[in-house]
C-alpha positions as CSV (number, residue, x, y, z in Angstrom):
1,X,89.7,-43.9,-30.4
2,X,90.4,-40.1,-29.4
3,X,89.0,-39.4,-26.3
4,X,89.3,-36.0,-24.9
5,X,89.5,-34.8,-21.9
6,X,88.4,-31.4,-19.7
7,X,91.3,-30.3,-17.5
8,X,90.4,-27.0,-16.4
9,X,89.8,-28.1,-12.8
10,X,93.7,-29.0,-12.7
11,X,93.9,-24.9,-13.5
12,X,94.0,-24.0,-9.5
13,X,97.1,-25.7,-8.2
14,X,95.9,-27.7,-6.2
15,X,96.1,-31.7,-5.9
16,X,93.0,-32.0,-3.3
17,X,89.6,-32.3,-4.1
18,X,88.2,-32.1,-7.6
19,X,91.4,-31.2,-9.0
20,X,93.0,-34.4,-6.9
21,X,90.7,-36.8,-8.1
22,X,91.0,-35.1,-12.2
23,X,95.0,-35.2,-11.8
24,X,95.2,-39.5,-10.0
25,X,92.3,-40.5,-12.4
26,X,93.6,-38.8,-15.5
27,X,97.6,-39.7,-15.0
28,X,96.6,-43.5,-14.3
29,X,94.4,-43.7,-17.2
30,X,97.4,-42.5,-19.5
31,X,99.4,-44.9,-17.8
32,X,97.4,-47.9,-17.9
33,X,95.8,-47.3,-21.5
34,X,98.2,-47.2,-24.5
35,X,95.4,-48.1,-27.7
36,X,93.4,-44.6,-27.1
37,X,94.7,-41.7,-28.2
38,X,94.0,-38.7,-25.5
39,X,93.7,-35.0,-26.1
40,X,93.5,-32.3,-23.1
41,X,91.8,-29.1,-23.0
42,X,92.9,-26.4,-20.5
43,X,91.9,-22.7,-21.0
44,X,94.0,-19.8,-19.0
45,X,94.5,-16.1,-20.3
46,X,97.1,-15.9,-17.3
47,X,99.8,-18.7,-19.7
48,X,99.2,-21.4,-16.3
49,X,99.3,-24.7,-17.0
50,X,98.5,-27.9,-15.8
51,X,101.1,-30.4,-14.1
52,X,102.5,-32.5,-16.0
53,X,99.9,-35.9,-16.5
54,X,103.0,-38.2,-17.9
55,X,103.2,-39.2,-21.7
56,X,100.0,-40.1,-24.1
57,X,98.1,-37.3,-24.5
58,X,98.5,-33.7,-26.3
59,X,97.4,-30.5,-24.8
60,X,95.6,-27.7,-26.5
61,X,95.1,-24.7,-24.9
62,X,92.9,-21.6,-25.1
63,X,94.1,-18.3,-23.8
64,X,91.0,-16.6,-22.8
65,X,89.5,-14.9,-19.9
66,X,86.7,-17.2,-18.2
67,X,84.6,-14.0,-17.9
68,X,84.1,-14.3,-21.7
69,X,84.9,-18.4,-22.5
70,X,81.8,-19.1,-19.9
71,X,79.1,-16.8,-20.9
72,X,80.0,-17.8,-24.4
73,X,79.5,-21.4,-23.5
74,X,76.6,-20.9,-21.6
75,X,74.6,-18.5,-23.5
76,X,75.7,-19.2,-27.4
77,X,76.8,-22.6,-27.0
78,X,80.4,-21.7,-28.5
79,X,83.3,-23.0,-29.2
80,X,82.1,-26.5,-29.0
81,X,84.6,-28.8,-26.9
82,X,84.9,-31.5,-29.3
83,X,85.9,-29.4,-31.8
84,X,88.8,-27.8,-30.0
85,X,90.1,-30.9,-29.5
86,X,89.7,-34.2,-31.6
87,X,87.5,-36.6,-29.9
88,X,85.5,-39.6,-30.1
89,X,84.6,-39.0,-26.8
90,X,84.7,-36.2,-24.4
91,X,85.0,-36.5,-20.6
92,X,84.8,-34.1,-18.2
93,X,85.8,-34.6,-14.6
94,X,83.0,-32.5,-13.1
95,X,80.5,-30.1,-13.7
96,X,81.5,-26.9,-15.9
97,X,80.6,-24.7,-18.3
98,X,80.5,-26.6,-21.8
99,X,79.3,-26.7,-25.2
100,X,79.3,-29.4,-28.1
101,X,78.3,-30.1,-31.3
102,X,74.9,-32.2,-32.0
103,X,76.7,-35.6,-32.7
104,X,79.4,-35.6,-29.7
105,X,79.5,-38.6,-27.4
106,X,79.7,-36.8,-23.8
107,X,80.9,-39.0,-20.5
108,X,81.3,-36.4,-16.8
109,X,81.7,-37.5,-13.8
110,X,79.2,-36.4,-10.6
111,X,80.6,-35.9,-7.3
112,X,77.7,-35.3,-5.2
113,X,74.8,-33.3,-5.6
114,X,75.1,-31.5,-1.6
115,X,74.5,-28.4,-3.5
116,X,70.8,-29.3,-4.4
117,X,70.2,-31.6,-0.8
118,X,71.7,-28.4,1.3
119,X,71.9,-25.3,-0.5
120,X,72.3,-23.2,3.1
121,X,75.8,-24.7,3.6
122,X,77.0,-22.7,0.2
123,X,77.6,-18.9,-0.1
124,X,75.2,-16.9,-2.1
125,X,78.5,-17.3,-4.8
126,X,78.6,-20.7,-4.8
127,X,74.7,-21.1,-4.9
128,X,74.9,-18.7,-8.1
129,X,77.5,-20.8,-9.5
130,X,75.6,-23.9,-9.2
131,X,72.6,-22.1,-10.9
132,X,74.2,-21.0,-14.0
133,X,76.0,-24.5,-14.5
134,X,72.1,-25.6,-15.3
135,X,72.7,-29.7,-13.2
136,X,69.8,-31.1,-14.3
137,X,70.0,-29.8,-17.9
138,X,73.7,-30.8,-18.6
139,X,72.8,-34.1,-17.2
140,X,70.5,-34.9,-19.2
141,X,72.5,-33.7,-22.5
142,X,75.5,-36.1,-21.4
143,X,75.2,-39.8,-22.9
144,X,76.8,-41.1,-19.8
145,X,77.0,-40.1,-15.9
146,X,79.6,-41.6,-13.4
147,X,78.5,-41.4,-9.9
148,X,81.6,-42.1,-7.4
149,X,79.4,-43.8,-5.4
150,X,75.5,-45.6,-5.4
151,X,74.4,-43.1,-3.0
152,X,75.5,-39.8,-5.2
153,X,73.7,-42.2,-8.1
154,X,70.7,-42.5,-6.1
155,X,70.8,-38.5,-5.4
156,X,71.1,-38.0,-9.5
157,X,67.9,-40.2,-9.9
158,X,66.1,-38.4,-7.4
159,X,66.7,-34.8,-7.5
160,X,67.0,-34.7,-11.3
161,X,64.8,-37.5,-12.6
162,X,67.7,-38.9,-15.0
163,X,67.1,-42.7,-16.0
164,X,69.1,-44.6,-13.7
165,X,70.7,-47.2,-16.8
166,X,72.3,-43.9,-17.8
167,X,74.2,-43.6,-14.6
168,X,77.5,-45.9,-13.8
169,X,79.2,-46.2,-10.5
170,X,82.7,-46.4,-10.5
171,X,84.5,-45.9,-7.1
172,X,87.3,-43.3,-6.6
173,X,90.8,-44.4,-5.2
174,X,93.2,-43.3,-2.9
175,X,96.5,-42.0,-3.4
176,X,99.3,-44.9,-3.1
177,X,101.2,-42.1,-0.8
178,X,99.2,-43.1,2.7
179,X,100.3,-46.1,4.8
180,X,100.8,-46.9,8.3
181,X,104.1,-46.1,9.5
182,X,106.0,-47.6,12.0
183,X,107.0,-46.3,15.4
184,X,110.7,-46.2,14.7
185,X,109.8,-43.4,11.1
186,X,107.0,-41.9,13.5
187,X,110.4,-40.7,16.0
188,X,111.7,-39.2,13.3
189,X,109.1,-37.1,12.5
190,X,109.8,-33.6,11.6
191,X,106.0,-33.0,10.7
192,X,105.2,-32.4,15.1
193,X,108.0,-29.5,14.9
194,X,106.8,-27.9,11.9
195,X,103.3,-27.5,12.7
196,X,104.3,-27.8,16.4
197,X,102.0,-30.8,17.2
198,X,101.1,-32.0,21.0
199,X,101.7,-35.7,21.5
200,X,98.1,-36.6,21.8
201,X,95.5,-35.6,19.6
202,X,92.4,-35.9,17.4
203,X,92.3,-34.7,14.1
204,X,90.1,-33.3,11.6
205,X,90.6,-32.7,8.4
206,X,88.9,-31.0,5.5
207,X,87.6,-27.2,4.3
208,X,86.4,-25.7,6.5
209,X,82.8,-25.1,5.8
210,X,79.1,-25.8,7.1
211,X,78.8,-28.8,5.4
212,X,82.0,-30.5,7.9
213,X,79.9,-29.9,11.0
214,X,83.3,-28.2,12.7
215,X,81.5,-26.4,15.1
216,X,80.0,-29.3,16.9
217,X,83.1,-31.0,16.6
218,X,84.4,-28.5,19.1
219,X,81.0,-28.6,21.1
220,X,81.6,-32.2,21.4
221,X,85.2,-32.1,22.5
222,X,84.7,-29.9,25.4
223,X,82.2,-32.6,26.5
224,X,84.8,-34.6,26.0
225,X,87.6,-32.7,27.5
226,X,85.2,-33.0,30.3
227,X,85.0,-36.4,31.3
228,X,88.1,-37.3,29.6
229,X,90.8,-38.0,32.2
230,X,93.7,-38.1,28.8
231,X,95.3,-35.2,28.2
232,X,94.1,-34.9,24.3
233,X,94.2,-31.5,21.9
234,X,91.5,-31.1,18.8
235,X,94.1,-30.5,15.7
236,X,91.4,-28.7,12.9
237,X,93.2,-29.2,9.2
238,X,92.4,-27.1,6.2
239,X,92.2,-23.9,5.0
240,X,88.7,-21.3,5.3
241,X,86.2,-21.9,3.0
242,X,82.8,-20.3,2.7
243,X,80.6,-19.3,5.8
244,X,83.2,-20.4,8.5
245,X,82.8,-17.6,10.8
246,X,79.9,-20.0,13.1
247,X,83.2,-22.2,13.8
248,X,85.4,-19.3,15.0
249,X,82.3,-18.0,17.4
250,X,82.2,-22.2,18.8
251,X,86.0,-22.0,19.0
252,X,85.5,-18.4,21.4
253,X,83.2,-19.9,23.5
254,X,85.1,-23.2,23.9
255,X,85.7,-23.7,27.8
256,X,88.7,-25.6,26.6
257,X,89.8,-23.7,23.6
258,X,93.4,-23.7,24.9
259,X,93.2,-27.3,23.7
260,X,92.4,-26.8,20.0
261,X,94.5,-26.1,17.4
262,X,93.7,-24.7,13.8
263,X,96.8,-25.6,11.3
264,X,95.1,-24.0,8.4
265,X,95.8,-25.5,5.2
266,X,98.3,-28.7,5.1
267,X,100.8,-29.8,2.1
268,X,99.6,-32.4,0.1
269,X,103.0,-34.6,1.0
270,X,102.2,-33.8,4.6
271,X,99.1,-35.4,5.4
272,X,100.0,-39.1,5.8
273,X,102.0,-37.9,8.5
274,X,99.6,-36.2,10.1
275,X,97.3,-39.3,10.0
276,X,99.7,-41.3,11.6
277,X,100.3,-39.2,14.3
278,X,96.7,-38.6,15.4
279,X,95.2,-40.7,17.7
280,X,91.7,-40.9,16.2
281,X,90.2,-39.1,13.1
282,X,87.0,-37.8,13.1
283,X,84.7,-36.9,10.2
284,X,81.4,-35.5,11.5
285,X,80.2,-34.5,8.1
286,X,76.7,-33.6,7.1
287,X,77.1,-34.9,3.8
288,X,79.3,-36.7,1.4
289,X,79.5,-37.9,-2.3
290,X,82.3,-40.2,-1.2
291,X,84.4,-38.9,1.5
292,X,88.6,-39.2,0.8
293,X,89.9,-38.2,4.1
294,X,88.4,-40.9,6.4
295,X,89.8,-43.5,4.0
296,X,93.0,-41.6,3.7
297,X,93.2,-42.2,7.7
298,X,92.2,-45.4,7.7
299,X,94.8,-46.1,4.9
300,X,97.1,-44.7,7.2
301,X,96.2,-46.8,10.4
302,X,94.5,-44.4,12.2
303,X,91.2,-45.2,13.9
304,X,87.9,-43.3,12.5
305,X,84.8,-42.0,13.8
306,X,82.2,-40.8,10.9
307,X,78.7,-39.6,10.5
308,X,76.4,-42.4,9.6
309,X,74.8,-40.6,6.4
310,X,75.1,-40.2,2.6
311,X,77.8,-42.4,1.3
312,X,79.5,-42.5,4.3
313,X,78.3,-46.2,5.6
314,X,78.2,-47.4,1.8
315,X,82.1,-46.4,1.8
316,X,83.3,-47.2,5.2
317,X,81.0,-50.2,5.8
318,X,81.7,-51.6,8.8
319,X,85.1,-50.1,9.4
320,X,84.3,-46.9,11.5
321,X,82.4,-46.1,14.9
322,X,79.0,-44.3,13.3
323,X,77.6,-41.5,14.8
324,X,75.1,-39.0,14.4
325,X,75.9,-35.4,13.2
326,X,73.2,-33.8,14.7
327,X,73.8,-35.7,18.2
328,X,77.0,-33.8,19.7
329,X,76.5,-35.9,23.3
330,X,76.3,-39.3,20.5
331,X,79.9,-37.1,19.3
332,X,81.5,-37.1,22.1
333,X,80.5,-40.1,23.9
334,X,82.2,-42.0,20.6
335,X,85.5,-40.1,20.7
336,X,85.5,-41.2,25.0
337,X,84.9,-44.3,24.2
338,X,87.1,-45.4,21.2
339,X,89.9,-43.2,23.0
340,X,89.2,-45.4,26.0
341,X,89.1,-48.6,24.6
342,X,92.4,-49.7,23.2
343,X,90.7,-53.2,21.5
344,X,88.0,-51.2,19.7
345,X,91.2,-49.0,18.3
346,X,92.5,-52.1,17.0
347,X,89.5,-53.3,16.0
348,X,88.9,-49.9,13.5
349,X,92.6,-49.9,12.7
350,X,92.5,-52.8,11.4
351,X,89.0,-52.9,10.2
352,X,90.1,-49.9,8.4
353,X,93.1,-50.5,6.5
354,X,91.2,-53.2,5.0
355,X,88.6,-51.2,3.8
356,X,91.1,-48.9,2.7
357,X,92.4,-51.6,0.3
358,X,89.4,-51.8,-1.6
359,X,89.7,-48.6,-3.1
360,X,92.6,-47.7,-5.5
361,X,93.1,-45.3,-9.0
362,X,93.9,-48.4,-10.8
363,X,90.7,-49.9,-10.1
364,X,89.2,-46.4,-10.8
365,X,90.9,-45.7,-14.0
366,X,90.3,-49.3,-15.0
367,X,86.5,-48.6,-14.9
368,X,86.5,-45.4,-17.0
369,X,88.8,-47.2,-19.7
370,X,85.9,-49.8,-19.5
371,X,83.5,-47.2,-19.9
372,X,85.0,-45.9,-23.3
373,X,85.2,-49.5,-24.9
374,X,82.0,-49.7,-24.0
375,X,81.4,-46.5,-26.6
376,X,83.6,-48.3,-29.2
377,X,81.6,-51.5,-28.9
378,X,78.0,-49.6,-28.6
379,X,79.2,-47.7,-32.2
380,X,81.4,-50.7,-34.1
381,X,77.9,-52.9,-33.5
């Protein structure tokens, strides 16, 4: 078969978060599957490219501006995807502008739907977005949907009424790259001087933007810093998204702000580091499709506390300390008492890396390879 594949979100640089998940998924499908034939489709009137993806697959590239390639798609249904490229099958990673002809078999995968459950966390930009992509519509055009997880499946039955036998849940994976490291390569580390890193410390990472619940992270730790009688910092990873000015105006008013630290955005090849030198990672999201970072850490050997919502108890099962987002004395109370209980650390550690283990790109890419014998079956029948 010729399946093709959308590779515009690889367009940004980046090798976190959509564009992460495109490049891991994408390069371990070449890898693993050697009958299909793949074809990529990138568009850039600036001559980027994407990274490399390894061998299998031929690129063809369009060279112009998305101010007139996504009005064109979205308002005369032209040039047709499938037609750019040869394909049996299309994929696309996530929602985008698109357009196909009337007999294409269509496959995209759904990351979450937080945009419809909370549009107040997004920017009047990103809400606008999210309109003119048309969900519900280019759902219900596509033959098949992968949700990451049964709780973004659920949200796609819900809040768009699509048939739920349309819908296939295939688990994402996490990079091979995090592991626990041992205390003789954690000496060693260069990574405290670089980013200039106290010795003990909790760690958050991810965009920051409503939807992470940041600002009563740092309401939380000063309760914490409170009763605590360690001498811990709050290290905040990642770069400014949309609407982060409420967790600046929390970091101001922070009684112990002299204890927090914002790194701004980390290197990819950094991060398992980071994990490992944290004592605790916490993830006090409002919402999640599937949620990499807390596995990342736990992959890593780092103890994690996480909201008990979304998919966040459907993905972490058993191997995190719950709490509720919307309860910062429930916050900090959890970071106290994980920090001040050395067998419930090992307990999540090792709770944790098991969980980890479940969840890998080859099991990932194994299921979307699945997914398009399925088509070849469904059509040689």
């Amino acid at each position: 078969m010729k399946v093709g594949l959308d590779l515009r979100t690889l367009m940004n640089g980046s090798k976190s978060g959509i564009p992460g998940f495109t490049y891991s998924l994408v390069s371990n499908i070449l890898r693993k599957d050697t009958q299909n034939d793949y074809f990529g489709f990138f568009n850039s009137y600036k001559n980027l490219r994407p990274p490399s993806l390894g061998e299998n697959i031929e690129i063809k590239e369009l060279g112009y501006p998305n101010k007139i390639l996504n009005p064109s798609l979205r308002f005369l249904n032209y040039p047709h995807l499938d037609k750019i490229i040869p394909s049996d099958i299309f994929y696309m990673p996530h929602f985008n502008f698109n357009a196909f002809s009337e007999n294409a078999y269509k496959i995209i995968t759904v990351h979450d739907l937080s945009f419809l459950r909370y549009p107040e966390f997004f920017s009047y930009k990103n809400n606008l977005w999210h309109k003119f992509i048309q969900a519900k519509k280019t759902l219900k055009s596509f033959d098949k949907i992968v949700a990451i997880s049964k709780n973004t499946k659920n949200d796609i039955v819900e809040l768009l009424n699509i048939p739920e036998d349309k819908i296939e849940v295939i688990y994402s994976g996490i990079d091979s790259q995090y592991n626990a490291l041992n205390t003789d390569e954690l000496a060693r580390s260069v990574l405290k001087q670089k980013y200039n890193l106290p010795d003990n410390f909790i760690l958050s990472l991810g965009t920051i933007e409503p939807r992470k619940n940041i600002d009563s992270l740092i309401r939380a730790f000063d309760i914490f810093s409170e009763k605590s009688k360690g001498d811990f910092f709050l290290v905040i990873a990642g770069g400014m998204g949309w609407k982060y000015k409420n967790v600046l105006k929390e970091y101001e008013k922070a009684k112990h702000k002299d204890k927090i630290i914002f790194l701004g955005f980390v290197d990819e090849e950094d991060k398992n580091e980071l994990y490992n030198l944290a004592s605790l990672f916490v993830f006090p999201s409002y919402y999640e499709g599937f949620g990499f970072p807390p596995l990342e850490a736990m992959r890593a050997g780092t103890p994690v506390i996480s909201s008990a919502n979304s998919s966040m108890i459907e993905i972490l099962d058993d191997s995190a300390y719950f709490i509720d987002p919307y309860d910062i004395n429930d916050l900090s109370n959890a970071i106290l008492n994980v920090l001040n209980n050395e067998y419930l650390q090992r307990t999540l550690i090792d709770k944790g890396v098991e969980n980890s283990q479940k969840f890998s790109w080859g099991k990932s890419s194994d299921g979307y390879i699945s997914l398009f014998k399925g088509y070849k079956q469904k059509n040689i029948i």
